[in-house]
N, C-alpha and C positions, 0 to 999 in steps of 0.2 A: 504494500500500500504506500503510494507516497506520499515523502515528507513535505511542509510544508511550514513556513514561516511569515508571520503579518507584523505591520505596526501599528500602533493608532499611536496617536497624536494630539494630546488635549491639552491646548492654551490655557496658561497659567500652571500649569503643576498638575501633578495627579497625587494623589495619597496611595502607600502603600494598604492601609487596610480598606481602601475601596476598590483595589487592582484583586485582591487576596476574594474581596466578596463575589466580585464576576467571574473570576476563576472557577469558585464553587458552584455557582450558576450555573458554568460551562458545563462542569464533570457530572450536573445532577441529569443533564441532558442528551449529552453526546451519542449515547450507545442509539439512540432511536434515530441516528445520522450515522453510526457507524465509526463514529469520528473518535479520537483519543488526545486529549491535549495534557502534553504529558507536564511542560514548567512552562513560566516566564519570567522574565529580564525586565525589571522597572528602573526610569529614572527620575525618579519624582518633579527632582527641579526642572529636568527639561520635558517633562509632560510626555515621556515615551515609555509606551508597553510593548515589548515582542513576545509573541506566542506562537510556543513551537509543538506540533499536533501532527500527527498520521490521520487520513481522511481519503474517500473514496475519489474525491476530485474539491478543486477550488472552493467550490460553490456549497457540498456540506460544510465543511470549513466555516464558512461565512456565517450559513445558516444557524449553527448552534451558535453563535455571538448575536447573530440578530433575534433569535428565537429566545436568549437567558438572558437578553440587558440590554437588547439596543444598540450595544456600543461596536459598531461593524466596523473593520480595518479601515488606513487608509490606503495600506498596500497591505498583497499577499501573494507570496514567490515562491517555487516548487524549490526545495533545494533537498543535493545530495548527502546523505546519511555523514559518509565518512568526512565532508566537509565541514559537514556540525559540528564534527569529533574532533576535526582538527582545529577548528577555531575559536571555539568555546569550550570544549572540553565536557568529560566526564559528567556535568556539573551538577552536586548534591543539590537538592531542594528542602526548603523549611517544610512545615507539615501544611503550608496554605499554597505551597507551589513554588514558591519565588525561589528564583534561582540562586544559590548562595556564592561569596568569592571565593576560590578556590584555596584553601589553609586555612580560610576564615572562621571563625564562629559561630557568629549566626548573623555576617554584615551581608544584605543583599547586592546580589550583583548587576550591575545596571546595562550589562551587555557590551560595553565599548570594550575594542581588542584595536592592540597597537600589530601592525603586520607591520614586517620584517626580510627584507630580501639579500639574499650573497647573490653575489655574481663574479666566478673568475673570469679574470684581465685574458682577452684575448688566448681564450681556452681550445679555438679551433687550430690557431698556430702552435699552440704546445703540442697540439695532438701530429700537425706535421713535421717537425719539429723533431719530436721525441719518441714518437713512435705509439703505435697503440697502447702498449704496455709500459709503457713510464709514464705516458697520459695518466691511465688510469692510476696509476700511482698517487700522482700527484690531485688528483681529484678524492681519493682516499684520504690524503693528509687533511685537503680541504675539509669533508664529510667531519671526519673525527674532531677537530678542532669543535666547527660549527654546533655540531651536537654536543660536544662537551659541555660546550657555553650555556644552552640553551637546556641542558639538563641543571647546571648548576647557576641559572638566574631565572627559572621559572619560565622559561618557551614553552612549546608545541611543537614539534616539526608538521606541516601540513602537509607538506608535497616536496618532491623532489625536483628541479626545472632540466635534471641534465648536465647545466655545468653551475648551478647553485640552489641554494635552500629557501624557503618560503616558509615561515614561520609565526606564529602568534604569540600574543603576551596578554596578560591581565594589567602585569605594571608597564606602564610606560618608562619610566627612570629603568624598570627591567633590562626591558629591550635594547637600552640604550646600552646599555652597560652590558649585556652582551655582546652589542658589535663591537662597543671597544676592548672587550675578553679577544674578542675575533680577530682584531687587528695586530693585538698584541703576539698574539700565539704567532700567528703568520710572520711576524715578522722577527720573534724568536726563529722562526724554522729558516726564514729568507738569509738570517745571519749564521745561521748551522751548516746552510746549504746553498754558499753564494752561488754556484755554478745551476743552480733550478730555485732563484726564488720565484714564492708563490701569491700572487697578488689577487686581491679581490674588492670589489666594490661593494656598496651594504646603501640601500634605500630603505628608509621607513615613513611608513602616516599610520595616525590613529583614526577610527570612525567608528559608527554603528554598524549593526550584521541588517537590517535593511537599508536602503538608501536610495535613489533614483533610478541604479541599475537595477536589472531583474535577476540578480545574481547573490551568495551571500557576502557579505562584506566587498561587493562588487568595485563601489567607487575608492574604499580604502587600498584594495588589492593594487586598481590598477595605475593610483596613484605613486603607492610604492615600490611599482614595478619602475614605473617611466623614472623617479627619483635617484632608482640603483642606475640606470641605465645611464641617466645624463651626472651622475658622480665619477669621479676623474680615478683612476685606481688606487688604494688604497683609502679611498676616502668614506665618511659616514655621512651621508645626508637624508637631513630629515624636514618636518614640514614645522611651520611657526608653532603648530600647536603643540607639536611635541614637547619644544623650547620651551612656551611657557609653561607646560604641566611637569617639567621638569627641574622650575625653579625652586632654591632651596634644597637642591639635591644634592650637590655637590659637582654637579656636572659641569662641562663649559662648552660653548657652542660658538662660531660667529657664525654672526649675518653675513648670508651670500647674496641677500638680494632677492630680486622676485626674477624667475626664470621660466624660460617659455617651453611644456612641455609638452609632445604630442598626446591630442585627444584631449586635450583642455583647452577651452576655450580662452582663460584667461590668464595671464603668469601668474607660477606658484611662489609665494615668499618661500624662502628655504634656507635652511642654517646647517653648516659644518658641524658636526660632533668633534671635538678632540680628543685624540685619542692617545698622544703621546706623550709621556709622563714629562711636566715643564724639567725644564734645565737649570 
């Protein structure tokens, strides 16, 4: 049966015990639609609910929200199982539904995921270069690195791209500080191994899991994609919001300005991560 994710959208705020009462609404009704909505994701201050449900098609979906409350999406997008899993994770719920943060106690989790992209430098030339089999070597080193970080700062690996990793986060300051674990490693190895260093590029944006695309985390994704792409090698670029939700962190960023990226209409502000320990 597939899966399926909606948002609504209600100006001013939402309260979590009045997200927690339509939920219940939902579950008392579903089964006579067939439908199963299993959690959701509140953010109170910005007036956003996502609800994620297995259902025969769209439209039950719909129907058991218009049938227990009225309160009917304002989008709702079919999405892939293991893409849930990779982007939101495992994720506990309280005993009213709400999605919890992941190590958390009992803080609910509002849905926003920081994606995270590697990309090695000119990986089609290493493969000519070096042959299939040192290629792959070195694409090895890459993997182990990236994962390590990403195990030891709280990521997700979501997908593989071939010649880099595609990842999520709950913290933002996380994410950040894993690419610069990423950088760091790689360039321990660049100095182990002048004659094959290994270079990579790292784009990141935070967003919500629906958004104007019909995909999940569609516009963060492809944000972070174009971000890694147009960062210069070895470098970490991320989007103004990250910056800001990363002050007080201890992190350091600059301004690079606002930059023109394919598929966007309008230039992105975007700021450098630092990643090498001052001198």
């Amino acid at each position: 049966m597939p899966l399926y994710m909606d948002i609504h959208e209600v100006p001013g705020g939402v309260s979590a015990e009045d997200v927690a009462k339509a939920h219940a609404q939902d579950v008392k009704i579903e089964d006579k639609y067939g439908v199963r909505y299993h959690k959701y994701w509140v953010n109170e201050k910005a007036g956003k609910i996502f609800c994620l449900c297995h259902a025969p098609n769209a439209e039950a979906a719909a129907q058991v929200h218009r049938e227990a409350h009225g309160m009917v999406a304002d989008k709702l997008i079919e999405i892939q199982p293991e893409l849930a899993e990779g982007f939101l994770g495992g994720v506990e719920v309280n005993d009213s539904g709400a999605a919890l943060v992941p190590g958390a106690t009992n803080e609910q989790d509002p849905g926003i995921r920081t994606v995270l992209f590697t990309d090695i430098v000119e990986s089609t030339t290493l493969t000519q270069s070096l042959g299939d089999e040192a290629a792959m070597a070195m694409l090895g080193v890459h993997d182990t690195i990236v994962r390590d970080a990403l195990s030891a700062l709280g990521g997700r690996e979501v997908k593989h791209t071939g010649d880099g990793i595609m990842a999520s986060f709950v913290s933002t300051a996380g994410a950040v500080r894993c690419a610069i674990q990423i950088q760091r490693e790689l360039d321990k190895h660049a100095q182990a191994n002048p004659e094959r260093p290994l270079k990579v590029r790292v784009g990141a944006a935070a967003g919500e899991p629906v958004e104007q695309h019909n995909d999940l985390f569609g516009s963060t994704v492809q944000l972070a994609a174009r971000l890694c792409a147009h960062a210069q090698p070895e470098q970490i670029l991320v989007t103004n919001a990250i910056a800001e939700l990363c002050v007080g962190k201890g992190l350091r960023f600059e301004e690079l300005g606002e930059v023109v990226l394919k598929g966007f209409g309008s230039p992105v502000r975007a700021h450098v991560a630092a990643w090498r320990q001052p001198s």
